[in-house]
TORSEDREN-525411 format. One record per residue (C-alpha): residue number from 1; residue in one letter; x, y, z. Coordinates in nm, 2 decimals. Example, Ala and Ser with C-alpha at 12.3 -4.5 7.8 and 13.67 -1.06 7.14 Angstrom:
2
<node><k>1</k><r>A</r><u>1.23</u><v>-0.45</v><w>0.78</w></node>
<node><k>2</k><r>S</r><u>1.37</u><v>-0.11</v><w>0.71</w></node>
//
This chain:
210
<node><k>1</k><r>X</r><u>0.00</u><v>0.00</v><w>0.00</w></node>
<node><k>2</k><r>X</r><u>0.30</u><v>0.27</v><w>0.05</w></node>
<node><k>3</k><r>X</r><u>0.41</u><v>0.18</v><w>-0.25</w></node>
<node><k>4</k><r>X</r><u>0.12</u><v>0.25</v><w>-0.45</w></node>
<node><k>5</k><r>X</r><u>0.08</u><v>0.57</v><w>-0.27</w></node>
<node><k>6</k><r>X</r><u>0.42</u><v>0.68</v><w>-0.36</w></node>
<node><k>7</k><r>X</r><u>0.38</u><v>0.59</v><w>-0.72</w></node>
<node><k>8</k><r>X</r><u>0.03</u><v>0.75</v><w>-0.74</w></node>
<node><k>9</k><r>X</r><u>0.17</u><v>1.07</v><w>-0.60</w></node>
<node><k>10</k><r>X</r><u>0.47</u><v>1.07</v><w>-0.81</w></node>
<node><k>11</k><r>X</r><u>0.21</u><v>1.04</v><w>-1.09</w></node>
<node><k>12</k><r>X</r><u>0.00</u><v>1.31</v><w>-1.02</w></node>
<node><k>13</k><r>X</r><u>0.31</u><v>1.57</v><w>-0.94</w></node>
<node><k>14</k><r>X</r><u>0.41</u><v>1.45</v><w>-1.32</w></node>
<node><k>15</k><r>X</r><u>0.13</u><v>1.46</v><w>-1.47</w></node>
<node><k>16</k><r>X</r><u>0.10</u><v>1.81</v><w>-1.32</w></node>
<node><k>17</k><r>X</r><u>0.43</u><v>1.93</v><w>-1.33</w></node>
<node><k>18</k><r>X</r><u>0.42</u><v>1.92</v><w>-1.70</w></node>
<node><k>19</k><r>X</r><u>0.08</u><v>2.12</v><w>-1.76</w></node>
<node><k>20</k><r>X</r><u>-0.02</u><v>2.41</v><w>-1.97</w></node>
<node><k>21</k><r>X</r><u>0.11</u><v>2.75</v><w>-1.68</w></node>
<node><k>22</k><r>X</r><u>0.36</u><v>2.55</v><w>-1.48</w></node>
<node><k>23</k><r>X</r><u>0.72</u><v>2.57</v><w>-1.69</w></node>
<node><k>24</k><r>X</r><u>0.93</u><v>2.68</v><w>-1.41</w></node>
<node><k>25</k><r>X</r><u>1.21</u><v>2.50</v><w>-1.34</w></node>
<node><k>26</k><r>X</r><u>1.28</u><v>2.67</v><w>-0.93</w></node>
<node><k>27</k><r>X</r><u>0.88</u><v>2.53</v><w>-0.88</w></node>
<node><k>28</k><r>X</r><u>0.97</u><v>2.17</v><w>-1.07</w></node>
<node><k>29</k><r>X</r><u>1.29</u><v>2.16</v><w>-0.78</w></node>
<node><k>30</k><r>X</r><u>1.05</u><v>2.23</v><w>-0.51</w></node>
<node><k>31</k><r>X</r><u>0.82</u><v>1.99</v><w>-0.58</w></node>
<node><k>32</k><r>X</r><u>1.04</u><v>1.73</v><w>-0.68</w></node>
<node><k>33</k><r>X</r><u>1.24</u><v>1.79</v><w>-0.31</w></node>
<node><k>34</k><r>X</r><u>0.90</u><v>1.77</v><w>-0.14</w></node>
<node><k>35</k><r>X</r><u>0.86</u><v>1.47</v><w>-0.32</w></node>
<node><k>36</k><r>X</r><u>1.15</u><v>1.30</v><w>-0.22</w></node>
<node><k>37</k><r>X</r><u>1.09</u><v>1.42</v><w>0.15</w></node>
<node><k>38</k><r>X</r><u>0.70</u><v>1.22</v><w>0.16</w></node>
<node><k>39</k><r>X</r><u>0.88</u><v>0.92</v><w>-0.03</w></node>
<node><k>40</k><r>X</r><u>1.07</u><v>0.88</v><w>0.29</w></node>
<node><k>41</k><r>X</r><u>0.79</u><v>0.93</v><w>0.50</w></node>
<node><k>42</k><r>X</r><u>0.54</u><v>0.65</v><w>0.26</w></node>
<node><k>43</k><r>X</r><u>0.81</u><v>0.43</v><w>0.30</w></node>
<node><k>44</k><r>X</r><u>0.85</u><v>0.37</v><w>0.66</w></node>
<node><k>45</k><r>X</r><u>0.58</u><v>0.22</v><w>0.90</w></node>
<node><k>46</k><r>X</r><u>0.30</u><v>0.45</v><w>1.07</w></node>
<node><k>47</k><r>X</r><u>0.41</u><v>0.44</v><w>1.43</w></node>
<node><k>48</k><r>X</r><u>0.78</u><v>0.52</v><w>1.26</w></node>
<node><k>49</k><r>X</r><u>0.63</u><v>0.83</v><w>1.06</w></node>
<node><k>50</k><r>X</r><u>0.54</u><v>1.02</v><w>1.36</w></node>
<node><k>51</k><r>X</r><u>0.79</u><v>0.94</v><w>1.60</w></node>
<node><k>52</k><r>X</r><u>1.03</u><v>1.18</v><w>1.38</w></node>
<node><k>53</k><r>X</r><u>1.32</u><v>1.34</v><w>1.59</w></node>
<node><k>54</k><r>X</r><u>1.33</u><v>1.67</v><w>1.68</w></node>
<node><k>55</k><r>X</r><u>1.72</u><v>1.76</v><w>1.50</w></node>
<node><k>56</k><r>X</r><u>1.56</u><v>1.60</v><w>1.22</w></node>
<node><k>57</k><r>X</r><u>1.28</u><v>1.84</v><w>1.18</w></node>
<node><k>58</k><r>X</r><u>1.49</u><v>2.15</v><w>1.25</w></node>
<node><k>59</k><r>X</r><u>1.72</u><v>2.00</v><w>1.00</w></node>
<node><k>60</k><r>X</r><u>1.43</u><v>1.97</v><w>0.73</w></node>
<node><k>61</k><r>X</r><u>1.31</u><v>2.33</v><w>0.80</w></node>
<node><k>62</k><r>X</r><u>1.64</u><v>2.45</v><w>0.70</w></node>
<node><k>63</k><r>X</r><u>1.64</u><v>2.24</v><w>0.40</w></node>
<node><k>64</k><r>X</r><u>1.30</u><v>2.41</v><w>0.30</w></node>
<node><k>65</k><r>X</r><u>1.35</u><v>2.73</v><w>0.40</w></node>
<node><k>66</k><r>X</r><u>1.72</u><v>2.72</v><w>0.21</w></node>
<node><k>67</k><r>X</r><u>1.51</u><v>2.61</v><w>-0.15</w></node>
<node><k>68</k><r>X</r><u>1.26</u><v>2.89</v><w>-0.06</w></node>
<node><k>69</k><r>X</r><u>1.54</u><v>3.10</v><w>-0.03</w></node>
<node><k>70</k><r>X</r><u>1.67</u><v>3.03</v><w>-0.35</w></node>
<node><k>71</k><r>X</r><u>1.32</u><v>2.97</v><w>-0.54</w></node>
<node><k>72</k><r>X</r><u>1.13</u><v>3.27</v><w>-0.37</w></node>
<node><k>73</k><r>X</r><u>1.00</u><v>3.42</v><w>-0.70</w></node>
<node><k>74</k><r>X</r><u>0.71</u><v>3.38</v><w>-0.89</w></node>
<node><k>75</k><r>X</r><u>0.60</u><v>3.26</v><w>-1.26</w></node>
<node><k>76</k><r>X</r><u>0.58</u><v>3.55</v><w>-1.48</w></node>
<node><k>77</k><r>X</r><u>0.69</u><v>3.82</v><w>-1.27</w></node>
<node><k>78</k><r>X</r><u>0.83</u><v>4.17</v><w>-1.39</w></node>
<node><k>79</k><r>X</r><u>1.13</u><v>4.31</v><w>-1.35</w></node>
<node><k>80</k><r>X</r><u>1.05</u><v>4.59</v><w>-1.03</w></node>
<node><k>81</k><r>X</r><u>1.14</u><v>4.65</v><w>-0.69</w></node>
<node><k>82</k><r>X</r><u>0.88</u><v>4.37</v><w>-0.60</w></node>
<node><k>83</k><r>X</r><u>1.10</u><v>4.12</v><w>-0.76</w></node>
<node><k>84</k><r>X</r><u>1.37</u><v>4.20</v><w>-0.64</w></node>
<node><k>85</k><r>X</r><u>1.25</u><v>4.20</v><w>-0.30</w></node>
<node><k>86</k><r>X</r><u>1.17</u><v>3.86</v><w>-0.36</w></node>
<node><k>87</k><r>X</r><u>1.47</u><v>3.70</v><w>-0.32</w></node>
<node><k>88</k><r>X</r><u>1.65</u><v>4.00</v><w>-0.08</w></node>
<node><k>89</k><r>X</r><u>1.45</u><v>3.93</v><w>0.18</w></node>
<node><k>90</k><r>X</r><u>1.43</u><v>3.55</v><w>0.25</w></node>
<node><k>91</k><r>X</r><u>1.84</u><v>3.57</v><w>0.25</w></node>
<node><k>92</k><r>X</r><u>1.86</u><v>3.86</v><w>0.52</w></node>
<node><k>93</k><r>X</r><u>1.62</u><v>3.65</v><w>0.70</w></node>
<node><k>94</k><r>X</r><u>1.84</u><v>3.30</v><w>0.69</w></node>
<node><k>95</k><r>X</r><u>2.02</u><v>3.37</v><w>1.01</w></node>
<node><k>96</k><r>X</r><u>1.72</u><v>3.42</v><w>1.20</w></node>
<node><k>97</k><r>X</r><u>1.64</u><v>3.02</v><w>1.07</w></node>
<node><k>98</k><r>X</r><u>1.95</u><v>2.94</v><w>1.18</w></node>
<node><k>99</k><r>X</r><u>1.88</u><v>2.95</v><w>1.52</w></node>
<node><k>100</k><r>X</r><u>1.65</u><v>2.69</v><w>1.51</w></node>
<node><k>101</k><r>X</r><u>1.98</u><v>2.45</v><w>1.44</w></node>
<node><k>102</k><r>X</r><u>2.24</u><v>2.63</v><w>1.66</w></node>
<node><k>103</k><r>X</r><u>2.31</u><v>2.67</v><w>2.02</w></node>
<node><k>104</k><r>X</r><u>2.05</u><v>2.90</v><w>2.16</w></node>
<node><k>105</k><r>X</r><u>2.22</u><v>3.03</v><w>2.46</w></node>
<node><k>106</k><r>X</r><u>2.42</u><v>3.25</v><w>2.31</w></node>
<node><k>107</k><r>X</r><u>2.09</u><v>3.47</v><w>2.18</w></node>
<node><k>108</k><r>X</r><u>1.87</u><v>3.71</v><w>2.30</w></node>
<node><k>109</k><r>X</r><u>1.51</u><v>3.56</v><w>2.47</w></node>
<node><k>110</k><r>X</r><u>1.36</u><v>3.84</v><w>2.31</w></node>
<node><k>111</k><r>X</r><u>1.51</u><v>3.70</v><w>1.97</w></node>
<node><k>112</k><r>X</r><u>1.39</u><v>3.35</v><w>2.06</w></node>
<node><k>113</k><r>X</r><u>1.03</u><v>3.46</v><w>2.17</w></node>
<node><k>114</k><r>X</r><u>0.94</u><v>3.64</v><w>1.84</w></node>
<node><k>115</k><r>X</r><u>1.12</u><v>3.47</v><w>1.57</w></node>
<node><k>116</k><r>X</r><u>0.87</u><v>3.26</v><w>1.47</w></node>
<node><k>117</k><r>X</r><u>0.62</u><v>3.55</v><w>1.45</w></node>
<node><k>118</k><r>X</r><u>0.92</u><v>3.74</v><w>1.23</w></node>
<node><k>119</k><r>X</r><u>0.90</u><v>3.46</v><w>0.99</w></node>
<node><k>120</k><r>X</r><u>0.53</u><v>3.47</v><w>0.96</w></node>
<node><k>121</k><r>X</r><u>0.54</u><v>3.85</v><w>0.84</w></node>
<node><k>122</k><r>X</r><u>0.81</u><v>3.72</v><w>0.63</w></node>
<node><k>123</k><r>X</r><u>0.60</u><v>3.47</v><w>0.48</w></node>
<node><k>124</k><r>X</r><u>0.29</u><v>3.76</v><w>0.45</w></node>
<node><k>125</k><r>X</r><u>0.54</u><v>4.01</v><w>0.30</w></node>
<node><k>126</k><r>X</r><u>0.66</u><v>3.78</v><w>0.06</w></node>
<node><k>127</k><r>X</r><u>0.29</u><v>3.65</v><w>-0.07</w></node>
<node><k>128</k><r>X</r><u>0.22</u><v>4.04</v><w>-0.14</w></node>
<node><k>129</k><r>X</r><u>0.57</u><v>4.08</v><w>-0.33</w></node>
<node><k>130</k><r>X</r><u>0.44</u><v>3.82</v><w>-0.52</w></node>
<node><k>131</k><r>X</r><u>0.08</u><v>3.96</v><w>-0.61</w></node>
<node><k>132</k><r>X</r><u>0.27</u><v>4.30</v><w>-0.68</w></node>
<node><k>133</k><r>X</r><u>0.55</u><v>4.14</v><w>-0.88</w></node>
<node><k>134</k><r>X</r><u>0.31</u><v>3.96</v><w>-1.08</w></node>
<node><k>135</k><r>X</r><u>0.01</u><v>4.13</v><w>-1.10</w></node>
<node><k>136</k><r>X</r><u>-0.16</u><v>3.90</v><w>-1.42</w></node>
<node><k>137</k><r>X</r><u>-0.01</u><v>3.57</v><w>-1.45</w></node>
<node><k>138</k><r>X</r><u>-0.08</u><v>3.46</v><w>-1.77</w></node>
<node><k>139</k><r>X</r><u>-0.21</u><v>3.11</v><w>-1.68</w></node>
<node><k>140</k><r>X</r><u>-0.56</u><v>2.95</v><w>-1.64</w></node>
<node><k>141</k><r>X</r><u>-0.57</u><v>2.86</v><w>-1.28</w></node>
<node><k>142</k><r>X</r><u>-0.55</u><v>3.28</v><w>-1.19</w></node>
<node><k>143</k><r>X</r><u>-0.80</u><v>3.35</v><w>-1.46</w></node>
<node><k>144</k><r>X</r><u>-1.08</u><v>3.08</v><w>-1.37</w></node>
<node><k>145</k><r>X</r><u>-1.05</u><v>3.17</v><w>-1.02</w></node>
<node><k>146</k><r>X</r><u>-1.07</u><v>3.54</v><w>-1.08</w></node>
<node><k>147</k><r>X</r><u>-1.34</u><v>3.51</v><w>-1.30</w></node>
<node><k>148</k><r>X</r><u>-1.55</u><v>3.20</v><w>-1.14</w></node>
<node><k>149</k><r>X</r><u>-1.70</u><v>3.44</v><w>-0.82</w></node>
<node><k>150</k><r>X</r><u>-1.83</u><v>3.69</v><w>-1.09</w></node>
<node><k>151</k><r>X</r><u>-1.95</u><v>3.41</v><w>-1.31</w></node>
<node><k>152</k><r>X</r><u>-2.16</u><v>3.25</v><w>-1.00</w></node>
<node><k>153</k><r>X</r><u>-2.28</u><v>3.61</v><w>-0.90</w></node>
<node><k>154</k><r>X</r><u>-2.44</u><v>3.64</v><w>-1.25</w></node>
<node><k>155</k><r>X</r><u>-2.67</u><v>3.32</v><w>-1.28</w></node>
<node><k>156</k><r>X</r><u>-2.44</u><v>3.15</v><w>-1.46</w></node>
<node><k>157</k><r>X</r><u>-2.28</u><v>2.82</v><w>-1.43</w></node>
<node><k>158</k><r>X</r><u>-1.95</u><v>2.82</v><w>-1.34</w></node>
<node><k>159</k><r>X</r><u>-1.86</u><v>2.47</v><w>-1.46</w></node>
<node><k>160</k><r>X</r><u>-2.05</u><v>2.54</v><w>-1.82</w></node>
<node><k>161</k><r>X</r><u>-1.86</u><v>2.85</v><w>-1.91</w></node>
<node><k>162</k><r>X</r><u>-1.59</u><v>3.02</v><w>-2.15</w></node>
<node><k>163</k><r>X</r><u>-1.34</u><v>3.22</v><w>-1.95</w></node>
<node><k>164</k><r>X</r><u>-1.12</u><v>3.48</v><w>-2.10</w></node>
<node><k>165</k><r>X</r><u>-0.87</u><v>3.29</v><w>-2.33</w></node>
<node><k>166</k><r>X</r><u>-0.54</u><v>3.24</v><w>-2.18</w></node>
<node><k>167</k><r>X</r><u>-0.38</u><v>2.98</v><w>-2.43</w></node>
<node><k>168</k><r>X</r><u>-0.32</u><v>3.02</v><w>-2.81</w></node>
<node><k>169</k><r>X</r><u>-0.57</u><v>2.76</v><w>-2.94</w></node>
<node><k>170</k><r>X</r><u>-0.70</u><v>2.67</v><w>-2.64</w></node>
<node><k>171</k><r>X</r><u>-1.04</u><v>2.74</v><w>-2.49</w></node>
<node><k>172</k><r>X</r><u>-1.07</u><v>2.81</v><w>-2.14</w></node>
<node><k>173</k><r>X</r><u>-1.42</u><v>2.58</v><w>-2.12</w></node>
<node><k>174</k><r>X</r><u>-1.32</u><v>2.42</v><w>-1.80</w></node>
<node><k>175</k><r>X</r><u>-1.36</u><v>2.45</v><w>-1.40</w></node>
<node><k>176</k><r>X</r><u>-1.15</u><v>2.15</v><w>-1.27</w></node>
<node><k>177</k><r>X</r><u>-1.21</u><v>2.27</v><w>-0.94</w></node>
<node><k>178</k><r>X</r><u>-1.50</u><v>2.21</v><w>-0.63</w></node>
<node><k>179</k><r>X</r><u>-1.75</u><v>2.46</v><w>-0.54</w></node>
<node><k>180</k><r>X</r><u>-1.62</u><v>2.58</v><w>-0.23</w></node>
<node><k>181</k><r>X</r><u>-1.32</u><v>2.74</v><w>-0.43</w></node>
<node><k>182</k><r>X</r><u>-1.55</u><v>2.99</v><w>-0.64</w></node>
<node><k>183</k><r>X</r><u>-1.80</u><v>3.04</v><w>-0.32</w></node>
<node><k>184</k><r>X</r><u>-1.48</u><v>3.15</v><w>-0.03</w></node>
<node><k>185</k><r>X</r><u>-1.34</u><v>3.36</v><w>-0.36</w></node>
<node><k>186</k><r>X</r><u>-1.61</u><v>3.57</v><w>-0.37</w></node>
<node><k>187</k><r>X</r><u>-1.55</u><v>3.87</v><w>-0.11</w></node>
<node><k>188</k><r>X</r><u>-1.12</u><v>3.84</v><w>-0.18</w></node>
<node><k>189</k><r>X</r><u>-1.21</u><v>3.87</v><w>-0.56</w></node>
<node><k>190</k><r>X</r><u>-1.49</u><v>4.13</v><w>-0.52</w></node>
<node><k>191</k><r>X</r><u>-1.27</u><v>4.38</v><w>-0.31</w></node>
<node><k>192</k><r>X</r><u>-0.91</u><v>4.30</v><w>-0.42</w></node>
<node><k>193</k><r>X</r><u>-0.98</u><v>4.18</v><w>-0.75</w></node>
<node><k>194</k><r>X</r><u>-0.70</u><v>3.89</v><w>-0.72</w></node>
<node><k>195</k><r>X</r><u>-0.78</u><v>3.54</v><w>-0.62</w></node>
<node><k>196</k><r>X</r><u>-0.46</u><v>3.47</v><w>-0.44</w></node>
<node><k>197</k><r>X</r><u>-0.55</u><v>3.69</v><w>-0.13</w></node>
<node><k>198</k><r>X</r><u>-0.77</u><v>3.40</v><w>-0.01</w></node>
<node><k>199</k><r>X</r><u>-0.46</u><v>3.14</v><w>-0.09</w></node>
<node><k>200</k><r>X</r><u>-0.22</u><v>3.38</v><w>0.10</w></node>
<node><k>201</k><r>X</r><u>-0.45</u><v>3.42</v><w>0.39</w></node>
<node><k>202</k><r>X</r><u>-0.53</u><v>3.07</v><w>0.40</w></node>
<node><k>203</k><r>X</r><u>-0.14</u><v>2.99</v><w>0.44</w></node>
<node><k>204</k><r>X</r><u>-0.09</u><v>3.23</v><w>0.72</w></node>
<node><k>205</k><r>X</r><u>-0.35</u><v>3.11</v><w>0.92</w></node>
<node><k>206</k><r>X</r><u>-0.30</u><v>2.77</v><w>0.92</w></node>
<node><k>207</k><r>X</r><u>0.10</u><v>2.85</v><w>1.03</w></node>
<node><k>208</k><r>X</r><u>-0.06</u><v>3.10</v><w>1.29</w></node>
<node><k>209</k><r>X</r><u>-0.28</u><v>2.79</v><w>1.42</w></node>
<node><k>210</k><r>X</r><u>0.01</u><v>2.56</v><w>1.42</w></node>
//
């Protein structure tokens, strides 16, 4: 049964990896590290799987936070102070992750008490770079999701609809997603006009709740 569960997820990231909107080669590292990371998780037994050490865990936030570091950016973004931001900031920050690794006693408490809340306006910072930096991605997941909320407002059926064409050749004819993602969209794409507010949000507050 692991088995099968690595090779169906190793599926689906190919399958998806290779889509129309997704060509960059940073994201195709991430995912493919990730990958490796639940491979090692699939293939040991359950009891084993959450009994994971604590140095290891420190170890593996490092690893992540050193591929974000390096991979920050997004798809199609311009070249502005945004961007640039982008990857200036997660590297000023790397010390501060660092701690989670070293010997502690050598730091401030105050350091120590607020890092991790540091990190989480990092990570809020960094999802608005992103919006800025790249204001209209040219790819069909942004533009069904912007367009979806307005679609459901009007009547219409969200899953029987032509979107704004994204694609040369292609027609954007499809909704591949599940009604709760057009329905939470609606106020974030009413006011801000950009459906990754809700996906930003979404991440900070589940790290918040962790």
């Amino acid at each position: 049964m692991h088995t099968l569960s690595v090779l169906l997820l190793f599926l689906s990231i190919i399958i998806t990896t290779f889509n129309r909107g997704f060509f960059s080669f940073p994201a195709l590292v991430m995912v493919l590290s990730i990958l490796a990371i639940l491979v090692k998780l699939f293939l040991k037994s359950p009891k084993q799987a959450f009994r994971i050490p604590l140095p290891f865990l420190q170890l593996l936030f490092v690893v992540v936070y050193s591929l974000f570091m390096f991979f920050s950016g997004g798809i199609y973004q311009g070249d502005n102070l945004a961007s640039y931001l982008l990857y200036f900031l997660p590297l000023v920050s790397f010390p501060l992750v660092l701690t989670y690794i070293l010997d502690l006693r050598n730091f401030s408490s105050r350091v120590l008490k607020y890092r991790f809340y540091f990190l989480l306006l990092l990570a809020l910072t960094v999802r608005i770079l992103i919006i800025i930096a790249s204001p209209r991605p040219v790819i069909d997941v942004f533009t069904i999701l912007k367009e979806s909320p307005f679609v459901f407002l009007s009547g219409q059926n969200p899953y029987d609809t032509v979107y704004s064409p994204v694609y040369p050749g292609v027609a954007t004819d499809y909704y591949p997603y599940w009604p709760a993602s057009f329905i939470l969209q609606i106020p974030f794409v009413y006011i801000f006009g950009d459906p990754r507010i809700l996906l930003g949000f979404a991440d900070i507050l589940v790290a918040a709740g962790l």
